[in-house]
C-alpha positions as CSV (number, residue, x, y, z in Angstrom):
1,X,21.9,-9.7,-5.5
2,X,21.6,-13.1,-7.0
3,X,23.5,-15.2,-9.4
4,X,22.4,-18.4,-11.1
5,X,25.5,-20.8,-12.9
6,X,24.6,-23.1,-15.3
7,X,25.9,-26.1,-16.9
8,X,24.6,-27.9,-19.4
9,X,25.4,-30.0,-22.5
10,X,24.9,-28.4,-26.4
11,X,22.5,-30.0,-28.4
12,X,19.7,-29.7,-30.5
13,X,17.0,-29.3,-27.9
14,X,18.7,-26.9,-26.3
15,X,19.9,-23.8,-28.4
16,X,19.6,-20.8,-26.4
17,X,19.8,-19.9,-22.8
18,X,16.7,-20.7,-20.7
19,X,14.1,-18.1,-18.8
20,X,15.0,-17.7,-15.2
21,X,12.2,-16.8,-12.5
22,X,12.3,-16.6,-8.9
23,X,10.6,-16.2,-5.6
24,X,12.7,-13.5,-3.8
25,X,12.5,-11.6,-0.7
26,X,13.8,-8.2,-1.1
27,X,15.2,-5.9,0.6
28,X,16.5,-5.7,4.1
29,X,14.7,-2.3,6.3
30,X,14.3,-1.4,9.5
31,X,11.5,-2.5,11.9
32,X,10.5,-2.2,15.2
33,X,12.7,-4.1,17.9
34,X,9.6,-5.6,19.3
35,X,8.6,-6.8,15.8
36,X,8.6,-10.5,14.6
37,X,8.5,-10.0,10.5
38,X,7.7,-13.5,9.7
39,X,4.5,-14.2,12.5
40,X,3.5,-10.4,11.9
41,X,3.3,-10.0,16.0
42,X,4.5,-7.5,18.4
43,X,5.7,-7.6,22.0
44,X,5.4,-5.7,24.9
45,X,5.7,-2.2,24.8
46,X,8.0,-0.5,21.9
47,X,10.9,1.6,23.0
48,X,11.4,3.2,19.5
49,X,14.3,1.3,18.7
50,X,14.4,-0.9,15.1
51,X,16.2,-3.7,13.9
52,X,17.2,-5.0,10.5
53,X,15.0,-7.7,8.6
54,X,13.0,-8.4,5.9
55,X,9.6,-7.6,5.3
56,X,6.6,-6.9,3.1
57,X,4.8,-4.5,5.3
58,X,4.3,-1.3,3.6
59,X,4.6,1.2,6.3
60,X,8.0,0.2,7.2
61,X,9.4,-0.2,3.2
62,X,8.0,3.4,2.9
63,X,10.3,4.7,6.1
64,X,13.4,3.0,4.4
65,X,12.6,5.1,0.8
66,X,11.9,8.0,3.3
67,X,15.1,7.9,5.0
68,X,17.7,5.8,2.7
69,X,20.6,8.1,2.0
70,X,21.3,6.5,-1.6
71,X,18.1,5.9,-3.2
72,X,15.1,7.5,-1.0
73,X,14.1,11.3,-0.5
74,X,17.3,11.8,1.9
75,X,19.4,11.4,-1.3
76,X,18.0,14.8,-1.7
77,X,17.3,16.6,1.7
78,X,17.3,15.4,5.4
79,X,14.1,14.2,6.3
80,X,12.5,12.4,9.5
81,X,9.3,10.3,9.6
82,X,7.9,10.5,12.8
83,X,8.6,6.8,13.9
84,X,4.8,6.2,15.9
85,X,3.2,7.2,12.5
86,X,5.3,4.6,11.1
87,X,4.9,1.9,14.0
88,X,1.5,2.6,13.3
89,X,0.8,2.1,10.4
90,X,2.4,-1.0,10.4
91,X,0.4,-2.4,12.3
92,X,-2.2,-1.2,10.8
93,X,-1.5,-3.1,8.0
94,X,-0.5,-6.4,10.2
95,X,-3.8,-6.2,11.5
96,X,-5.9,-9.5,10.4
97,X,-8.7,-9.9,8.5
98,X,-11.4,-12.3,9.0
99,X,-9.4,-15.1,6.9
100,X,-6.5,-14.5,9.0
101,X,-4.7,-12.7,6.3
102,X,-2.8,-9.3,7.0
103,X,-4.6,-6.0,5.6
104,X,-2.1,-5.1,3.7
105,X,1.2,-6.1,1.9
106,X,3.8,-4.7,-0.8
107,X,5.7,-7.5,-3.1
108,X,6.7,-5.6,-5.5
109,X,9.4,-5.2,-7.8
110,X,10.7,-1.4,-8.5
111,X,12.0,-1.5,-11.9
112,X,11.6,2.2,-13.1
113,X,13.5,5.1,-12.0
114,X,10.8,7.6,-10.4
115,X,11.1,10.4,-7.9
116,X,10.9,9.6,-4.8
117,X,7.9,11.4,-3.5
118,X,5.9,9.8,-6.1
119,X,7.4,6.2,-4.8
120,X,6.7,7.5,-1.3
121,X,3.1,8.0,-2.2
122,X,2.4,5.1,-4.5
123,X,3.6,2.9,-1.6
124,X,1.5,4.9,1.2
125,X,-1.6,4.2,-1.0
126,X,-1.7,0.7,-0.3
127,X,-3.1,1.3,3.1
128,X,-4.8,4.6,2.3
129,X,-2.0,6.1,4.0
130,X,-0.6,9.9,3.4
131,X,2.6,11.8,3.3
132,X,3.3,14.6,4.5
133,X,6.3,16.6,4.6
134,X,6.4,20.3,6.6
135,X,9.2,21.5,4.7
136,X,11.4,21.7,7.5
137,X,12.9,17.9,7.9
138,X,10.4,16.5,10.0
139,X,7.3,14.2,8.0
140,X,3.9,12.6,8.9
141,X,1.9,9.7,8.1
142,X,-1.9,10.2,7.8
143,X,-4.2,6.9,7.6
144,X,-7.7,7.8,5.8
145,X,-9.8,4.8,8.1
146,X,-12.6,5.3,10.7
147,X,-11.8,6.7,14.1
148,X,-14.1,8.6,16.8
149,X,-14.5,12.1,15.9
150,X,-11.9,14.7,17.1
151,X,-14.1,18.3,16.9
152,X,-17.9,18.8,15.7
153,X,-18.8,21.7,13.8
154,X,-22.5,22.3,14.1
155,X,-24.0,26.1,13.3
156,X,-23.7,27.4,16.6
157,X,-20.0,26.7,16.2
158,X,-19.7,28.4,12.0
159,X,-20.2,32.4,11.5
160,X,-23.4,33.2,10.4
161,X,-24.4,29.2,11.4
162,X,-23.8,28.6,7.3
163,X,-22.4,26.0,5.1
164,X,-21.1,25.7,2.0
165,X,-21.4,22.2,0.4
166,X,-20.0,21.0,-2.8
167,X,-20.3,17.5,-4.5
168,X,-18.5,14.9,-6.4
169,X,-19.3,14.5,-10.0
170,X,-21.6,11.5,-9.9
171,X,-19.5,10.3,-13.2
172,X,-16.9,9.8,-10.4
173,X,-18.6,7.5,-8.2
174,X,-17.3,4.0,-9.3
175,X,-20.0,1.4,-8.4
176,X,-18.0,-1.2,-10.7
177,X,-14.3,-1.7,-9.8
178,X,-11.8,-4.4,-11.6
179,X,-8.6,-4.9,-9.9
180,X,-5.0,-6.1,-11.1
181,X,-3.3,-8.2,-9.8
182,X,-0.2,-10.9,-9.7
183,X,-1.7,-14.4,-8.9
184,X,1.1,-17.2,-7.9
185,X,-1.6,-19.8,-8.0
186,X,-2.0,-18.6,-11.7
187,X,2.0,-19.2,-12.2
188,X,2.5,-15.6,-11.1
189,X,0.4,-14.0,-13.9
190,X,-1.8,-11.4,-14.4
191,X,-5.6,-12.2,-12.7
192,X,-8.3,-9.7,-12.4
193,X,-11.3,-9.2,-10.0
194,X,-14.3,-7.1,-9.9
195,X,-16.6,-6.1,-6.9
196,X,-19.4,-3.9,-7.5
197,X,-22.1,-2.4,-6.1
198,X,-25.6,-4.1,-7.9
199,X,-28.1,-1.1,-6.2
200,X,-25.8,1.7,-6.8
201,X,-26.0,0.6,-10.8
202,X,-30.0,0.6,-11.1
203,X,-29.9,3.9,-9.9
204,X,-26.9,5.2,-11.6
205,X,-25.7,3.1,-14.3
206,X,-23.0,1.5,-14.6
207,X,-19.7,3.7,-13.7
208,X,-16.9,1.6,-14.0
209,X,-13.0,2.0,-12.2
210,X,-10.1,-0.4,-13.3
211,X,-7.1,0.0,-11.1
212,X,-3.8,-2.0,-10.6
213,X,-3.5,-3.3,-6.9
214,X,0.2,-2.1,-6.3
215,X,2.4,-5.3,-5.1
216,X,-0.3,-7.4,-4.4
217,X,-0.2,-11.4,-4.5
218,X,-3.2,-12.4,-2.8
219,X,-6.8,-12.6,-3.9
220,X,-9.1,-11.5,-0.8
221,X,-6.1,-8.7,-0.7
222,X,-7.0,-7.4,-4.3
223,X,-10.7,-7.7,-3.5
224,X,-10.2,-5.6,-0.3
225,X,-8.5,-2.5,-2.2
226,X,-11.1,-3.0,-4.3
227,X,-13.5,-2.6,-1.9
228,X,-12.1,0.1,-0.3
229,X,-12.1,2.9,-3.6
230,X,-15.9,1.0,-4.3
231,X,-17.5,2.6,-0.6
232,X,-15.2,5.8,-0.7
233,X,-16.2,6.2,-3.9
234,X,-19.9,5.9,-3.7
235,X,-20.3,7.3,0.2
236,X,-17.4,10.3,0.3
237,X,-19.7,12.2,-1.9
């Protein structure tokens, strides 16, 4: 919570109460022990133990709506996220880039009452991350990135050694993608970016994709999502 006092003498230049903004960090979750919020390291080895502190890391804001007992989905049923998905996928999204940046953040405001499965996957696709819950209490987090193969399946492994294929609709393959973002170097407005594939549009036409990057502040952040829906897009086919 926050409250502003203010004092100030009547005149004619100043008839109504002024516009209040703010820089805020939010709310308080848990982390890892062995997690430093503000230099976005780790130490040592984790022993599955979290502390209390603020962060904009999107993996661990997504275990506090999973498990909060007031606003999150355990207002409604006891659930447990498996805490190595979590640990994770937060470092996933600690991980630098090439600018030195994190992957991926969440500074966002939640000013809409929404259920909070859909808040739980809103949040997770910020890092291509997905939840799932068995039903039974216990949860998962999935990560859609590229890892080794786990199994092969070649024809001598399928009945009959046949596939069946299907396609997406090439309307569907967005080789021009806008993104929406807040910009504080633009006085915490709107900006916009667009990345777009120039080959994939001579032989396709233009198929365009605008999409709101969900509590994102930073520029080569923004352009990253961006990215990221532009090759899944045009190569998941």
């Amino acid at each position: 919570l926050a409250t502003a006092h203010l004092t100030a003498r009547a005149s004619e230049q100043f008839s109504s109460l002024p516009e209040f903004s703010g820089i805020f960090e939010g709310r308080i979750v848990k982390v890892p022990s062995n997690y430093n919020a503000e230099t976005r390291t780790y130490t040592g080895v984790w022993d599955q133990t979290w502390k209390l502190s603020y962060t904009n890391n999107p993996a661990f804001i997504v275990k506090d709506i999973v498990e909060n007992t007031r606003y999150g989905l355990n207002a409604y049923y006891p659930v447990t996220l498996n805490s190595w998905d979590v640990y994770d996928a937060g470092v996933w999204c600690d991980t630098p880039t090439a600018s030195g940046q994190p992957r991926f953040t969440f500074n966002g405001l939640i000013q809409e009452a929404r259920n909070p499965r859909e808040l739980i996957d809103y949040i997770c696709g910020i890092f291509g991350g997905r939840f799932f819950d068995d039903g039974d209490g216990n949860a998962v987090i999935r990560i859609d990135r590229d890892q080794a193969a786990v199994q092969l399946f070649t024809p001598e492994k399928v009945v009959d050694g046949l596939f069946s294929y299907s396609f997406t609709d090439i309307a569907s393959r967005a080789n021009d993608v806008t993104v929406s973002f807040i910009n504080p170097d633009l006085n915490w407005k709107e900006d916009r970016r667009t990345v777009s594939l120039p080959d994939h549009i001579v032989d396709y036409g233009r198929i365009p994709l605008n999409f709101v990057a969900v509590g994102c502040t930073n520029v080569e952040e923004a352009k990253r999502r961006a990215r990221y829906k532009l090759v899944t897009g045009t190569t998941e086919t």
